[in-house]
Structures are given as structure tokens and as C-alpha cells.
C-alpha positions in Angstrom: 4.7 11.5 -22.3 2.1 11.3 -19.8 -0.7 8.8 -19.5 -4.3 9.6 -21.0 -7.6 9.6 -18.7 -11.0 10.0 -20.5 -13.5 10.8 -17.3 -17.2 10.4 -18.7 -20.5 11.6 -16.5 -23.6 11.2 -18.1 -25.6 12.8 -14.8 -27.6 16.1 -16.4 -27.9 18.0 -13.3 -24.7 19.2 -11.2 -24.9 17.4 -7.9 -22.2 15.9 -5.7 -20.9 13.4 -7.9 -19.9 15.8 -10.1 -18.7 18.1 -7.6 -16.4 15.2 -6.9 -15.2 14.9 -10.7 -14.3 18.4 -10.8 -11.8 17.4 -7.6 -10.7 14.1 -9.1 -9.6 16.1 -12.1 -7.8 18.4 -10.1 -6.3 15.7 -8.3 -4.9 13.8 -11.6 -4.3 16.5 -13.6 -0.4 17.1 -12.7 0.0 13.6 -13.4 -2.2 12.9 -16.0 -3.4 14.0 -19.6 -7.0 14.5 -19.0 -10.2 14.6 -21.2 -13.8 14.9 -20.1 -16.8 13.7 -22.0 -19.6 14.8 -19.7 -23.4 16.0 -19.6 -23.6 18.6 -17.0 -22.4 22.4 -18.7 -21.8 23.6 -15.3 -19.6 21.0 -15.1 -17.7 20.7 -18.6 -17.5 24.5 -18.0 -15.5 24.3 -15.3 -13.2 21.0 -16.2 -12.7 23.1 -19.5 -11.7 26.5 -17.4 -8.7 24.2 -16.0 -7.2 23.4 -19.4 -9.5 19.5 -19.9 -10.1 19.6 -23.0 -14.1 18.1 -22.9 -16.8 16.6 -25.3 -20.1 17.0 -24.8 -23.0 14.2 -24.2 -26.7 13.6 -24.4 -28.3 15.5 -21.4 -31.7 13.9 -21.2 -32.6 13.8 -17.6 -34.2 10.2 -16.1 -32.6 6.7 -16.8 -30.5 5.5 -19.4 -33.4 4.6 -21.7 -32.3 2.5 -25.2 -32.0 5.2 -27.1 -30.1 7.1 -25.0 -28.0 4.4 -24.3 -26.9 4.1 -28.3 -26.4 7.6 -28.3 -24.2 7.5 -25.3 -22.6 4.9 -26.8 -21.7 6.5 -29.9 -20.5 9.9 -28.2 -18.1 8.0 -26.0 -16.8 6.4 -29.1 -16.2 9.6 -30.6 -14.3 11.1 -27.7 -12.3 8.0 -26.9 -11.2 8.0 -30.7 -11.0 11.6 -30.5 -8.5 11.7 -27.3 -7.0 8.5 -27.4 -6.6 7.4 -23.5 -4.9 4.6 -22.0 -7.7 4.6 -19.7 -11.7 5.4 -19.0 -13.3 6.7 -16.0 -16.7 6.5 -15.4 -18.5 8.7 -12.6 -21.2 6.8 -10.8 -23.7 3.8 -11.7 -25.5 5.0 -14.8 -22.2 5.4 -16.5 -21.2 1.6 -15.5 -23.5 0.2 -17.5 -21.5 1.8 -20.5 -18.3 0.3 -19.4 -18.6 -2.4 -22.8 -17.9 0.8 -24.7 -14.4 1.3 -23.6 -13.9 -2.3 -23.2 -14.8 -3.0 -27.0 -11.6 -0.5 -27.7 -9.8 -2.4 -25.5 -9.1 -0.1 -22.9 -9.0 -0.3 -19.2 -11.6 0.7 -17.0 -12.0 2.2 -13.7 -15.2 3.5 -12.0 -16.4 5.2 -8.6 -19.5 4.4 -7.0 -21.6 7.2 -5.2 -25.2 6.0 -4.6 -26.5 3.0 -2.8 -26.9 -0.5 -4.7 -30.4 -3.0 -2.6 -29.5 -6.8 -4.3 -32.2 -7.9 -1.8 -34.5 -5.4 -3.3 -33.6 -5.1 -7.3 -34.9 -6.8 -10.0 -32.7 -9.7 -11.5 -31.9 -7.5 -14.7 -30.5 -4.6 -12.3 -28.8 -7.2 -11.0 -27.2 -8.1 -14.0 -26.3 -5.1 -15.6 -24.9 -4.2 -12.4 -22.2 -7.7 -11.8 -22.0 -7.7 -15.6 -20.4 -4.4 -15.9 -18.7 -3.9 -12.5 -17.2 -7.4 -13.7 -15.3 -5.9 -16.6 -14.2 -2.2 -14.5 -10.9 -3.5 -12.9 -11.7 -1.2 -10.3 -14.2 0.3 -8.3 -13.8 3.2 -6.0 -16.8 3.1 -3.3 -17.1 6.1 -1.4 -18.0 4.5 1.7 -17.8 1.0 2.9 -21.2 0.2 2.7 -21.3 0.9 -0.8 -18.8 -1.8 -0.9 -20.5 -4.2 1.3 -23.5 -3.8 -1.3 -21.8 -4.2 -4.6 -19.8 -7.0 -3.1 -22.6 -9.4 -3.2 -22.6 -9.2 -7.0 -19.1 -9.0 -7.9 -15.8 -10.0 -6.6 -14.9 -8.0 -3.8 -11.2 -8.0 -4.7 -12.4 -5.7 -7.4 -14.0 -3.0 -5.0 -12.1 -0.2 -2.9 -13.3 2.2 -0.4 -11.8 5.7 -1.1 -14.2 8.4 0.9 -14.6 11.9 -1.2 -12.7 14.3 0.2 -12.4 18.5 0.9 -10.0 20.6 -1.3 -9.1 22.7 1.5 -10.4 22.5 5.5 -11.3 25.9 7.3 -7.9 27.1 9.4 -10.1 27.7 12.5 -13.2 26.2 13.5 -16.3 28.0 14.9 -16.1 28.8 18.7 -18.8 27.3 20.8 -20.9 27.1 22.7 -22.5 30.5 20.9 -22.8 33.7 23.0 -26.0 34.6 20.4 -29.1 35.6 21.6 -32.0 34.3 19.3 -33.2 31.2 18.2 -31.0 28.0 17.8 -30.3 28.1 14.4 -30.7 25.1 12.2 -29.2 24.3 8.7 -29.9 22.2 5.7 -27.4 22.0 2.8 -28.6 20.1 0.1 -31.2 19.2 -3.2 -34.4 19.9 -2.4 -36.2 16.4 -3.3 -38.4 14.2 -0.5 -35.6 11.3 -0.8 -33.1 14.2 0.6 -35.7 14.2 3.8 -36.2 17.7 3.9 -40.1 17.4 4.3 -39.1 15.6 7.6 -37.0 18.7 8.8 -40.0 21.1 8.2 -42.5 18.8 9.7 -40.1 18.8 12.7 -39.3 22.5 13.3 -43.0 22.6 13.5 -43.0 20.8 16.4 -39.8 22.9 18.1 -39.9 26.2 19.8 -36.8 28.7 19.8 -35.4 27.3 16.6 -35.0 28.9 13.0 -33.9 27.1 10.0 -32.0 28.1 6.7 -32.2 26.4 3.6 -30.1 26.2 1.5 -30.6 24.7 -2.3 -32.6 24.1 -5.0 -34.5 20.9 -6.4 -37.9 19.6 -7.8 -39.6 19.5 -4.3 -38.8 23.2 -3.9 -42.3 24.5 -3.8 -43.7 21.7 -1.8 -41.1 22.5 0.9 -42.2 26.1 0.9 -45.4 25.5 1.2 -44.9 23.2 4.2 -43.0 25.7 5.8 -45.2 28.6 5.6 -45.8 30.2 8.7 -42.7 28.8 10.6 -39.3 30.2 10.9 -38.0 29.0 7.9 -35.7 31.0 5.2 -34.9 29.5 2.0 -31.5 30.8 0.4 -31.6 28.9 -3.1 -28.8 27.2 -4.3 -25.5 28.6 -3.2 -22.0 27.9 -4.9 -19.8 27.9 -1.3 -22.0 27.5 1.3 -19.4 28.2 4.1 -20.7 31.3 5.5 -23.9 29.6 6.4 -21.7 26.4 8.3 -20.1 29.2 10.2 -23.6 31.2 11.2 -25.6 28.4 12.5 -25.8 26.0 15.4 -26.6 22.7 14.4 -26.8 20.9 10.7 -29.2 18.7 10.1 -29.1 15.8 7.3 -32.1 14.1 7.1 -31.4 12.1 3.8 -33.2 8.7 3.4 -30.7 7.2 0.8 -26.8 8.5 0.6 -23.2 6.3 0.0 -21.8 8.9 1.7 -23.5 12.4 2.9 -20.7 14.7 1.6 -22.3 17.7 3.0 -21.8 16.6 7.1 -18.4 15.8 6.2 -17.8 19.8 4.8 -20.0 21.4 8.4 -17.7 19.1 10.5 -14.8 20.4 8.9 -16.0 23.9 10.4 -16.7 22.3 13.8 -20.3 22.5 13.2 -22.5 19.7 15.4 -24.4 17.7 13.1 -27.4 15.8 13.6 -27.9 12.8 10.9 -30.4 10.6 10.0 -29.5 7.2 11.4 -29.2 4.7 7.4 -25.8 3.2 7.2 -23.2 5.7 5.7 -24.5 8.1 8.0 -24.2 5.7 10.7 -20.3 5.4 9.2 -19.9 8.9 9.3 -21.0 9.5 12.8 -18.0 7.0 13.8 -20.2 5.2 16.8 -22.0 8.8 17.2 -18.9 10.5 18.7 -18.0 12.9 15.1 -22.4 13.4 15.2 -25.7 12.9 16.1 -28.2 10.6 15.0 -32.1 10.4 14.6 -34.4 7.6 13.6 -34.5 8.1 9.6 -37.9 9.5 8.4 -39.1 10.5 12.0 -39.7 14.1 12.6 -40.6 13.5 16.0 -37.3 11.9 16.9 -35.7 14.4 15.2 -37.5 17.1 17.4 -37.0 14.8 19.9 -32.8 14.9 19.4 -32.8 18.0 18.4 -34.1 19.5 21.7 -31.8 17.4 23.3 -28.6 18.7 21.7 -30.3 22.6 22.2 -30.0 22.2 26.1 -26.3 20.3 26.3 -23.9 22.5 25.0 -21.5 20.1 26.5 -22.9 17.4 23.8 -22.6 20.1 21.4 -18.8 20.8 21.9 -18.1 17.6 21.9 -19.1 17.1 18.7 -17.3 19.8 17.6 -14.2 19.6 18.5 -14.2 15.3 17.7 -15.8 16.0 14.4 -13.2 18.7 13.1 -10.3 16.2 14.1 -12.1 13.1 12.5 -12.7 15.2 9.0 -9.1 16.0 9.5 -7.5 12.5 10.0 -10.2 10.7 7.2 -11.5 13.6 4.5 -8.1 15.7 3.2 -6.9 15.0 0.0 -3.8 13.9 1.7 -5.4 11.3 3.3 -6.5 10.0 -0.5 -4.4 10.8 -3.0 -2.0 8.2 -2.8 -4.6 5.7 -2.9 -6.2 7.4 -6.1 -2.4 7.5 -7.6 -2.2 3.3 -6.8 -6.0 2.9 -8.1 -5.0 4.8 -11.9 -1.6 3.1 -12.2 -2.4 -0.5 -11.1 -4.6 -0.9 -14.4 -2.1 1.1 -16.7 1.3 -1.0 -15.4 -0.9 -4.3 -16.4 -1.1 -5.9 -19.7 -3.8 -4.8 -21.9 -4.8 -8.2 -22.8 -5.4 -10.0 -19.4 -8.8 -10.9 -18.8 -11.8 -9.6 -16.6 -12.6 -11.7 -14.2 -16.2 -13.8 -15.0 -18.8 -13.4 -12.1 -20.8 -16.0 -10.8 -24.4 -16.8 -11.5 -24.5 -17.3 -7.6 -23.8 -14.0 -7.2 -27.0 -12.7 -8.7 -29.2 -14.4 -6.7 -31.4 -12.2 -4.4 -29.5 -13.4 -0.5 
């Protein structure tokens, strides 16, 4: 009889977390009973079209307010009593801090990590609620190691480990450059539509460019404030697009200007096509780059530098298949699901071989303390 996985998401909206959940359940699912107790209906749609049986939770966009919480609480109970599992996963940092829930049924606990985590910059009661649950998770999959730098100044770093997201399948040829098009360069932006996501810094910048177009492509709460920047330049906006693949293999250059990632997912799937990318320069950007030989990087928030690099990059096509052809093999050797599924096999069965009653490990007041 096979092992029992409940994987819980409590995120409303379908973004790349849960993206990732739908290939994590993939991933498991020949090895593993699976359940889902999730939020999103995009998403518990499509775990349910692959034979997970799912439950569904509060969907109340915006933090995990008190109320909320207790009727998170109680929905989880339900599906772990429910299902039954040997085991809980919980899909990003909001659904940490429900981790006593499967802990009070005595269960064991493992958790990935998708956004960034400031100590420096949170309030002692973040803080808290961050070490206090990551302390009783016996594991914690970050998706890029400086998630796990971050979280490892408030809980022991023995219980942290770096597995990046992966694609389901790479592209069996990559694009051929340098293009042979006449027209504009042709810029691209995959992602939400939100100011955090840096997309006002793109628009502002193909304002200062000549000979460029841009495509957009997505959806989010900034939407209109995007397209009102943009009026007047050469900018299309394509809405949200289930496989944006066509669009990797029709433009010249991606650009991800995000302010705040763990790991920019959406590089990862243009490199995969050979695509140059040009990335703003935070840290799991900086990682993804790999010392700027898989991409490009810009000063984070600057439009000007990004004008700046991106006129650069326009007249090197030697710079630009370079990238290329580095990038495709890097994705390659670091973002299959061959390159990670072992480690996911390891990280579910290290919990489920040990005994149910050892003890989480305590964390140290000294490890809340702002550094």
C-alpha cells in the first residue's frame, strides 16, 4: 500500500507556486497516494483532472487574517481526517504558519519555500511565526539558495534544502540566432502584471529605446496602469496565456524586471528555448544568471540601465549567442526533472522511514534577533 501525501495551498490566485504544485503532483504521483486541499479552482481543477482526489479551502485573497486562519485550520482538519496521510505538504509561506495543524495530528511535515524571507527587515512576530513553524516542518525545500541563506538565520539550517523548480519537458531545438528579421528588436515580458513584478520599469524604458517592440504577456492588478503608461509606444499586451512558448520562440530578448523573486521561474523556461535574457540584478536573479554567463543583468528598478543594457545586447549579436547557446545548456544540466527528482524522492521518504514520535528540533531565541 502506498504512502499518503495531503498537499495544501491556501494562495487564491493561480501563480507560479501553484504551477509548481501541479508538477510536484505529477512528480509523486506514481509513487504516492495523493490528496490536495487547495484554494485556487484553476488549480484543484486540474490536480482533480489527474485522478487527486481534492478538498476545497477558504479563498479570501490578502493575509492570513484570524479568522481565516481558524477556518483554515478547520478545513485542513477535515481533509487530513478525511484522507488520512502519513504526511502534509504545505506550498509556500502562508501555508507554514498552519504547520501546528498537521503537527497536532501528529503527522510529519514538509514544506517548500517560494518567496523571499528580510529578518533584517521583519517585525519580531514575523519572525516568530516564521522559526516557530519552520521549526516543527522537518523539511524545507527552498527554491533557490538564497531563500535558504534567508530562512537560515531563523531556523536550523540542517532543516533547509535547495531543490530549484524545474520544466516538465525542454524544447527539442532551440531558436536559431542571430535573427534574419527585419523590424524592430523584439522584447518580451512573461509574467503578473503588479509594480513589484517591475513591469512599469520596462515601459518607462522602451520609452527611452528606438527600434524596439514589446509584448506582454499576462494579467494582474496593475494591468491598466501599465496600459496607460504604454500608450503611444510599441507595446502589445497579449493577456494571460496558458503556454507561452510561441511568444519565447518569436522574440529577441526577455526581459525580467522583478523587484522581489526566490527564483524567477519564467527566465529559466525562455532559456530553455535559447532565448537571451536580460534580468534585473536582486540575488536569485543574480543565481540564475550563473556570474552573467546563462543572462544579462540590469540595475533593479532602473529603466535607464535597462535601456542602457538593452541597447547594448541589440548591437552584439555575438553577446546575444552567447547567451543562447550557455543558457539552453545550463537549464539543461540544473532545471529537468531529472536533475530533481531523486532529491524530491529522498526529501518525502526521509520523514516517512523516521519515527513518528521523535522530536522537532527547538530554535533559539538568538535566532530571532534582527542581525
Amino acid at each position: 500500500m502506498r504512502n499518503r501525501i495531503l498537499l495544501v495551498s491556501i494562495t487564491p490566485f493561480f501563480g507560479g507556486g501553484e504551477a509548481y504544485y501541479l508538477k510536484l503532483a505529477k512528480l509523486l504521483g506514481d509513487r504516492y497516494e495523493l490528496g490536495a486541499a487547495v484554494s485556487n479552482d484553476r488549480l484543484r481543477e486540474a490536480l482533480s483532472s489527474i485522478g487527486i482526489r481534492t478538498w476545497r479551502l477558504a479563498s479570501e485573497a490578502g493575509t492570513i487574517s484570524g479568522l481565516r486562519y481558524a477556518k483554515l485550520s478547520l478545513q485542513i482538519s477535515h481533509a487530513i481526517r478525511s484522507f488520512s496521510p502519513e504526511l502534509v505538504h504545505l506550498n509556500g509561506q502562508g501555508e507554514s504558519y498552519l504547520a501546528s495543524v498537521p503537527q497536532w495530528f501528529g503527522l510529519k511535515i514538509v514544506s517548500t519555500r517560494h518567496t523571499v524571507f528580510e529578518p533584517k527587515t521583519a517585525s519580531f512576530l514575523k519572525r516568530t511565526l516564521v522559526a516557530r513553524n519552520l521549526g516543527i516542518i522537518h523539511k524545507t525545500v527552498c527554491v533557490s539558495d538564497y531563500v535558504r541563506q534567508q530562512l537560515s538565520e531563523v531556523v536550523d539550517g540542517g532543516r533547509l534544502v535547495v531543490i530549484p523548480n524545474w520544466l516538465e519537458s525542454v524544447p527539442t531545438a532551440p531558436i536559431s540566432l542571430p535573427r534574419q528579421i527585419q523590424g524592430p528588436f523584439r522584447l518580451l515580458y512573461v509574467g503578473r502584471l503588479v509594480r513589484d513584478k517591475g513591469i512599469l520599469d520596462l515601459i518607462q524604458a522602451v520609452r527611452l529605446l528606438h527600434n524596439v517592440s514589446l509584448t506582454v504577456v499576462g494579467e494582474g492588478e496593475d494591468a491598466n496602469r501599465a496600459r496607460g503608461l504604454a500608450q503611444g509606444l510599441p507595446v502589445e499586451f497579449c493577456g494571460f496565456q496558458s503556454d507561452p512558448q510561441r511568444f519565447y520562440r518569436q522574440a529577441d530578448l526577455l526581459v525580467f524586471p522583478s523587484h522581489h523573486e526566490g527564483q524567477g521561474f519564467v527566465p529559466v523556461e525562455a532559456m530553455a528555448h535559447g532565448l537571451p535574457c536580460l534580468l534585473s540584478d536582486i540575488p536569485a536573479n543574480r543565481e540564475t544568471a550563473d556570474d552573467r554567463r546563462a543572462a544579462e543583468l540590469f540595475r533593479c528598478g532602473a529603466p535607464e540601465d535597462l535601456a542602457a543594457k538593452v541597447s547594448e545586447l541589440m548591437d552584439s549579436t555575438q553577446r546575444l549567442s552567447g547567451l543562447s547557446a550557455y543558457a539552453r545548456d545550463y537549464v539543461l544540466r540544473n532545471y529537468t526533472r531529472s536533475s530533481v527528482e531523486q532529491a524530491y524522492f529522498k526529501l518525502f521518504e526521509d520523514p516517512l522511514a523516521a519515527s513518528s514520535d521523535a522530536p522537532a528540533d527547538r530554535v533559539s531565541n538568538d535566532k530571532l534577533k534582527v542581525r
